[in-house]
C-alpha positions as CSV (number, residue, x, y, z in Angstrom):
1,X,-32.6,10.6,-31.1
2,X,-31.8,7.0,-32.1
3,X,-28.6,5.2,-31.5
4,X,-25.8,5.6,-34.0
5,X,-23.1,3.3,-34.2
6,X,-19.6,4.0,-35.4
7,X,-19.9,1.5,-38.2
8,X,-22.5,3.1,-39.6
9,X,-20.7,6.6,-40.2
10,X,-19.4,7.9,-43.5
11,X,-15.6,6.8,-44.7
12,X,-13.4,9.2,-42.7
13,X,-15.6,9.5,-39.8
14,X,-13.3,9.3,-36.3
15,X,-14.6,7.9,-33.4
16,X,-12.5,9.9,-31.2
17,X,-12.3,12.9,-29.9
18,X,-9.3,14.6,-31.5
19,X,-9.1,18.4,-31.2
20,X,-10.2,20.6,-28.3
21,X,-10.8,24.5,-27.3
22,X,-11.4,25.5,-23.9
23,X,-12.3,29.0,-22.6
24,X,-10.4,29.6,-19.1
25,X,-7.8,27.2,-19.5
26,X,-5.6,29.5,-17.5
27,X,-7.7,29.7,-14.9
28,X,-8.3,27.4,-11.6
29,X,-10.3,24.3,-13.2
30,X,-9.0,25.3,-16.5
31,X,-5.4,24.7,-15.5
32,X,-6.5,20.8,-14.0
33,X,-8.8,20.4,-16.9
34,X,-5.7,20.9,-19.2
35,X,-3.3,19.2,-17.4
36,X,-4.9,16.3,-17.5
37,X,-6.0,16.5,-21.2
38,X,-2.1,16.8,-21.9
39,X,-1.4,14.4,-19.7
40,X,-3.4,11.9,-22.2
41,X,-1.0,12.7,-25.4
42,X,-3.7,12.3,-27.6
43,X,-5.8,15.9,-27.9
44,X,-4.6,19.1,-29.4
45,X,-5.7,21.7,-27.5
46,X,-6.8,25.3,-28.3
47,X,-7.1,27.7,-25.7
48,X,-9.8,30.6,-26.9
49,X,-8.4,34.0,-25.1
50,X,-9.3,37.4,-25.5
51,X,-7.5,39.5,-27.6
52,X,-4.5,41.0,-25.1
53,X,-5.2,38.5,-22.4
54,X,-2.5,38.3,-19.5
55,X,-3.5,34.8,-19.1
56,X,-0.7,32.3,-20.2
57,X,-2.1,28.7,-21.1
58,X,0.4,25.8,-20.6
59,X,3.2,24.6,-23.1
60,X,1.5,22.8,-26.0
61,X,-1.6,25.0,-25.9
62,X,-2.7,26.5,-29.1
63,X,-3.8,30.0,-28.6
64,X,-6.9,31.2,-30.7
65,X,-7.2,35.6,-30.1
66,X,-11.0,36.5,-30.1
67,X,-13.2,39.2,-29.3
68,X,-16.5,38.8,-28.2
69,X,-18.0,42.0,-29.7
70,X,-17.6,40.5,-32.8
71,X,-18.5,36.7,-32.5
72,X,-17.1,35.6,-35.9
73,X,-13.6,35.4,-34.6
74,X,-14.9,33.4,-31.8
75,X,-16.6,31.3,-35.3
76,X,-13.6,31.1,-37.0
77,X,-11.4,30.1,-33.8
78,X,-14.2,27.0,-33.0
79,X,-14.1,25.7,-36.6
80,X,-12.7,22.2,-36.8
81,X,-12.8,21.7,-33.3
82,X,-14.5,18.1,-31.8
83,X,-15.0,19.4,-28.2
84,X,-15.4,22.9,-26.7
85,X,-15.1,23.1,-22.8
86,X,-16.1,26.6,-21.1
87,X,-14.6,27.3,-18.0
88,X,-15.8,30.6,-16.9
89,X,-16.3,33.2,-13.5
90,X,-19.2,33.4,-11.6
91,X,-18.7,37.0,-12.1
92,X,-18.2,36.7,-16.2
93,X,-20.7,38.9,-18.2
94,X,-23.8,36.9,-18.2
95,X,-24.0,37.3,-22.1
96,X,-20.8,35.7,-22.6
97,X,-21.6,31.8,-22.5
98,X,-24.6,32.7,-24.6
99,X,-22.3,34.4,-27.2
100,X,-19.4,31.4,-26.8
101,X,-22.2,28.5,-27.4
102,X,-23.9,30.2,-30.5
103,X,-20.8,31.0,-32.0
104,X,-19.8,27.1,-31.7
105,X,-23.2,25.9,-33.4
106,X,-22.6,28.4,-35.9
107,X,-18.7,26.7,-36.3
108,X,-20.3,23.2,-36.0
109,X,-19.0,21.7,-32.9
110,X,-20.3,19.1,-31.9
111,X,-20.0,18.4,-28.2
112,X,-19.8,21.4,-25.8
113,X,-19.6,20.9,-22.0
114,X,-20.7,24.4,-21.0
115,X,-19.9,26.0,-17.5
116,X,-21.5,23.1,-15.3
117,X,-18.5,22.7,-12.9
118,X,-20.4,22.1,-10.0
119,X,-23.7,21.3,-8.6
120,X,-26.5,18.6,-9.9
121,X,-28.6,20.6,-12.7
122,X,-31.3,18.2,-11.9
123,X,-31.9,19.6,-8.7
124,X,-33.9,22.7,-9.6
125,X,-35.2,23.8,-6.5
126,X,-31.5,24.1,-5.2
127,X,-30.2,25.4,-8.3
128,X,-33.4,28.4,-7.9
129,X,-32.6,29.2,-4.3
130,X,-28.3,29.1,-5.2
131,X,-29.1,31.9,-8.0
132,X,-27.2,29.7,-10.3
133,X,-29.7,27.3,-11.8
134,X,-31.6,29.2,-13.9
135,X,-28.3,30.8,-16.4
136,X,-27.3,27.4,-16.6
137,X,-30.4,25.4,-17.5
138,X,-30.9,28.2,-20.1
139,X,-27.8,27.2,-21.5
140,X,-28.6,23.7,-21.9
141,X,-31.7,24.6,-23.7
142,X,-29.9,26.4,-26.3
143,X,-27.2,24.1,-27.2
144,X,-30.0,22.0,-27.9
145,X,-32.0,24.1,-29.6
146,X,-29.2,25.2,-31.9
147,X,-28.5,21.1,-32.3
148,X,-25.7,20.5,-30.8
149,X,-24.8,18.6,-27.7
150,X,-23.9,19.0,-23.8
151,X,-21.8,17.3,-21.4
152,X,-22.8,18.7,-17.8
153,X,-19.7,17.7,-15.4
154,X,-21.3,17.4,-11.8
155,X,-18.6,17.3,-9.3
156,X,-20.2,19.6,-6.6
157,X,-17.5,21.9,-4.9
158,X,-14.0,21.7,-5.1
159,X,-12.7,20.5,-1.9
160,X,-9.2,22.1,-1.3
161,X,-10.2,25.4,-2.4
162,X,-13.8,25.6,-0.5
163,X,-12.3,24.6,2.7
164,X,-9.4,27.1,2.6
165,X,-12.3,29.6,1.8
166,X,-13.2,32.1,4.7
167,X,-16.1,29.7,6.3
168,X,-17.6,28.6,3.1
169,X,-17.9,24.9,4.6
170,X,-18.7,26.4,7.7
171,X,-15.3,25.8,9.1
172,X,-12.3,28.5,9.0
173,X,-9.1,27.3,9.3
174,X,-7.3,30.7,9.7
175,X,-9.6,31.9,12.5
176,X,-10.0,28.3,14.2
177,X,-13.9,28.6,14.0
178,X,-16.4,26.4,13.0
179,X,-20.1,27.3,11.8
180,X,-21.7,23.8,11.5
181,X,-25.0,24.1,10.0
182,X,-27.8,22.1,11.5
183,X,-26.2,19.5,13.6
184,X,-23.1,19.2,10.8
185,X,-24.0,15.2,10.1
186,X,-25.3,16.3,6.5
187,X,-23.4,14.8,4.0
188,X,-22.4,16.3,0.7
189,X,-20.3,15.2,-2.9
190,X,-17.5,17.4,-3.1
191,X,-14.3,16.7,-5.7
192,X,-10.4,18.0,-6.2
193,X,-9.4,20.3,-9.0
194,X,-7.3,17.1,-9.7
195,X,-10.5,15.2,-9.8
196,X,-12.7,17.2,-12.1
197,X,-9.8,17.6,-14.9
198,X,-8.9,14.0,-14.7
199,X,-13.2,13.2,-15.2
200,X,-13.0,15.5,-18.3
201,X,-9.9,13.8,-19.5
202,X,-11.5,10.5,-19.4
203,X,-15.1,11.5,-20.7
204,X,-13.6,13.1,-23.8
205,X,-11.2,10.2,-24.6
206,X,-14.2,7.8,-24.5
207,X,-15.2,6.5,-28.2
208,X,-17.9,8.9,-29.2
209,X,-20.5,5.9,-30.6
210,X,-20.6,2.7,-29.7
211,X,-19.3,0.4,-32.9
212,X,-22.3,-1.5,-33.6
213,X,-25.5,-3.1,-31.6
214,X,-23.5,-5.2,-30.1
215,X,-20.9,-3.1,-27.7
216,X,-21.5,-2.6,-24.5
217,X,-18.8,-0.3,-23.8
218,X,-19.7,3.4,-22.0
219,X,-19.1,5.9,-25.2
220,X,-19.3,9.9,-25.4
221,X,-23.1,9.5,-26.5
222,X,-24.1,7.8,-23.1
223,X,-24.2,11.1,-21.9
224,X,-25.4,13.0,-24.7
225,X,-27.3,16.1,-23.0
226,X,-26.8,14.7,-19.3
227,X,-24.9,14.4,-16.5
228,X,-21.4,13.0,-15.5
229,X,-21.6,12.4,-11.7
230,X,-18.2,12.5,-10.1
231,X,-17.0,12.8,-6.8
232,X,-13.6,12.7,-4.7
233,X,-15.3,12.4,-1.2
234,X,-18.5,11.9,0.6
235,X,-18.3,14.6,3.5
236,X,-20.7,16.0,6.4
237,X,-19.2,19.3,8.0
238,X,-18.1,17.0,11.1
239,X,-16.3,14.8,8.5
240,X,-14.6,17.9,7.0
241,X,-13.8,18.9,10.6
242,X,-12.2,15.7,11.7
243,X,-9.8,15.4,9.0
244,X,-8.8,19.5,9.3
245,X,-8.1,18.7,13.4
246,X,-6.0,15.7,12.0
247,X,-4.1,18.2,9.4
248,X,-3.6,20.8,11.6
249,X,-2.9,18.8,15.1
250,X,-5.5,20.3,17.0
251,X,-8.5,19.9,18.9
252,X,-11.7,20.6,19.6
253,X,-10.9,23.1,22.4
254,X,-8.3,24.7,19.8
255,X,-11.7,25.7,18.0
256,X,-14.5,28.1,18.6
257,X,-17.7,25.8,17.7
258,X,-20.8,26.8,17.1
259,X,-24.6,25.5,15.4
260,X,-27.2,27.7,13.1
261,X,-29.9,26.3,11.4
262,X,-29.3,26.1,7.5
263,X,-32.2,27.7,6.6
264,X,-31.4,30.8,8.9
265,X,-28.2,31.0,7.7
266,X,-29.2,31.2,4.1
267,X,-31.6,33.6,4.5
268,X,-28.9,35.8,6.5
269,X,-26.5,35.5,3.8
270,X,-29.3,36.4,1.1
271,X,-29.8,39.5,3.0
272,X,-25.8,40.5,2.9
273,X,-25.5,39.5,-0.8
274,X,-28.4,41.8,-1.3
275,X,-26.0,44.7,1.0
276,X,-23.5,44.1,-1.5
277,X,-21.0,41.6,0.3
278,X,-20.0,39.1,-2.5
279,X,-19.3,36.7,0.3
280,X,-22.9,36.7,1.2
281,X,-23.4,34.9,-2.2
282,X,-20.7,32.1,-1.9
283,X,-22.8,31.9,1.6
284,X,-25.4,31.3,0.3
285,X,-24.7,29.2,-2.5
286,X,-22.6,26.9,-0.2
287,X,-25.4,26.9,2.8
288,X,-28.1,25.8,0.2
289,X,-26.3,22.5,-0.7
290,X,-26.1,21.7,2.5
291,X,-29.7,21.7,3.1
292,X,-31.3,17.9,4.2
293,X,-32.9,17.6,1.4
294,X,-29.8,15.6,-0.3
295,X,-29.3,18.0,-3.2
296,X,-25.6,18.0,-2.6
297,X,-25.6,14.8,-2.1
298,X,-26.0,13.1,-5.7
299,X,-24.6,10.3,-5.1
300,X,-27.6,9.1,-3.3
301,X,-29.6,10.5,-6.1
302,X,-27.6,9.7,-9.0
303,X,-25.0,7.1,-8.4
304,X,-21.6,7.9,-9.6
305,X,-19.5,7.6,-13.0
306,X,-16.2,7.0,-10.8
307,X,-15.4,3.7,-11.8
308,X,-17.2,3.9,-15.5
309,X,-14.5,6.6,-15.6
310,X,-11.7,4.9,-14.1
311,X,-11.2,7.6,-11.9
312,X,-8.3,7.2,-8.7
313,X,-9.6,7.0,-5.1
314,X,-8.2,9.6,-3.1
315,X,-6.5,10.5,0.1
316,X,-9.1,12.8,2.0
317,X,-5.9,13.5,4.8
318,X,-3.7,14.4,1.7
319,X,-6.2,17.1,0.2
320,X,-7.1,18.2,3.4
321,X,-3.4,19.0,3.6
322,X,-3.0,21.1,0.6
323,X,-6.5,23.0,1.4
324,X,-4.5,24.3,4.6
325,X,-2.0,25.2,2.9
326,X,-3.9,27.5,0.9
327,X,-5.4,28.7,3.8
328,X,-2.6,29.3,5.5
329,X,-1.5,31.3,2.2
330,X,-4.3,33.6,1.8
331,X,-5.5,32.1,-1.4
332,X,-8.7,32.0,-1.5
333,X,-9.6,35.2,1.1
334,X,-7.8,37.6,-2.0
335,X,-9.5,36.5,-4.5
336,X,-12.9,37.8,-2.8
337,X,-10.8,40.5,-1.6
338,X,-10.8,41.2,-5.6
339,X,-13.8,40.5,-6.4
């Protein structure tokens, strides 16, 4: 596709981003993702909700009822709209993105970023062996297929809730023990719900063209149908594990330490999934990135859009606090408990 410059667009045409909808904008990278698009005072925001949803989306949302067995409400909630963002479970019905993303062509949006909210897409081996790749890469192909385009926001896992997870870092705070995979030194691109909202934020508030041949200046189009590469911290398990010692006050004797090979614990979690424990997934899907092979490492790969983005540095102490917090609350342990 060749470069289009803003000056060359029909009278009218805005080179902004104006109005948004998001799908799961109640939900835990929904609620960042909106906060921070508020936050801008420039967007007006739609959330797209089922039709008797509990789910309350924050003051100065715009609620748009659908229901996905009949996909023209879903049409007729899209239309107008410059941006769609879907935010949505792992444990959603798999035909639902499929039925969100043809029902946008069909309303004419332009610019989708679809349920990406994670790992690098590029990495297809990992993506295969995590059980996630494939759904998403298929996806991809049909935004582009039905001629629209996608925004993939790569920001690995979210830090504060992963490490509060039962082990899913390897390290549980609540039972003191630590699980460090190979030797633990592998490092790995994680980010903070804070993060990932403010990276949409600033993606969608870039000028969608450049204004003519001349500028220079990072637009929307630079990532037509590719990646955004963020990232809060660069972490190994033992980096992880430092900083929790330093949150909590303890010490390596508070802490029952042990080593597996990656490999072996992936395959052991494959099995469990496959017995029905949902926590042999997020096992799995977690032990995978940490394989030596760099695939949850990016950054090395990739680079990152940090500063392109104006994104803040962050304290890795202050995150590390809040992730202990929830933790120490229980947070994340219910919501397998419900799953």
């Amino acid at each position: 596709m060749s470069q289009k410059y803003a000056n060359d667009q029909p009278a009218g045409f805005n080179n902004k981003i104006k109005n948004i909808a998001i799908v799961g904008g109640a939900g835990q990278i929904g609620k960042s993702i909106v906060s921070a698009l508020l936050a801008k005072n420039a967007f007006k925001i739609t959330a797209i909700s089922r039709t008797g949803s509990a789910n309350i989306p924050a003051p100065g949302v715009h609620v748009a009822s659908i229901n996905y067995d009949d996909p023209s409400t879903i049409v007729d909630a899209l239309k107008g709209q410059d941006a769609f963002i879907i935010t949505m479970n792992v444990r959603a019905p798999p035909n639902y993105t499929e039925i969100l993303v043809r029902a946008a062509a069909e309303a004419g949006v332009p610019w989708i970023l679809p349920n990406e909210f994670g790992g690098d897409g590029t990495a297809k081996e990992a993506g295969r062996d995590a059980l996630i790749g494939p759904a998403k890469e298929k996806d991809r192909t049909l935004i582009e297929e039905l001629g629209t385009s996608w925004v993939g926001i790569c920001c690995g896992f979210w830090y504060e809730y992963s490490l509060a997870g039962p082990g899913l870092f390897g390290i549980d705070i609540a039972k003191r023990e630590v699980v460090f995979f190979d030797e633990g030194t592998q490092k790995m691109n994680t980010s903070t719900w804070a993060q990932t909202g403010q990276a949409v934020a600033e993606v969608l508030s870039l000028p969608v063209f450049p204004k003519d041949a001349n500028d220079t200046s990072t637009t929307l189009s630079n990532y037509r149908n590719r990646y955004v590469y963020v990232s809060s911290f660069c972490l190994s398990q033992k980096d992880m594990f430092e900083a929790v010692k330093r949150a909590t006050g303890t010490r390596n004797g508070d802490w029952n330490i042990s080593f597996v090979p990656s490999k072996e614990r992936y395959t052991e979690s494959i099995k469990r999934m496959q017995q029905g424990e949902h926590i042999g997934f997020a096992y799995a899907l977690y032990t995978r990135y940490f394989y030596p092979d760099n695939s949850g490492y990016y950054e090395s790969v990739h680079g990152l859009d940090n500063d392109k983005l104006g994104l803040p540095k962050e304290d890795l102490d202050e995150f590390t606090k809040k992730s202990v917090g929830l933790s120490e609350s229980g947070y994340v342990e219910r919501l397998f408990a419900s799953a």
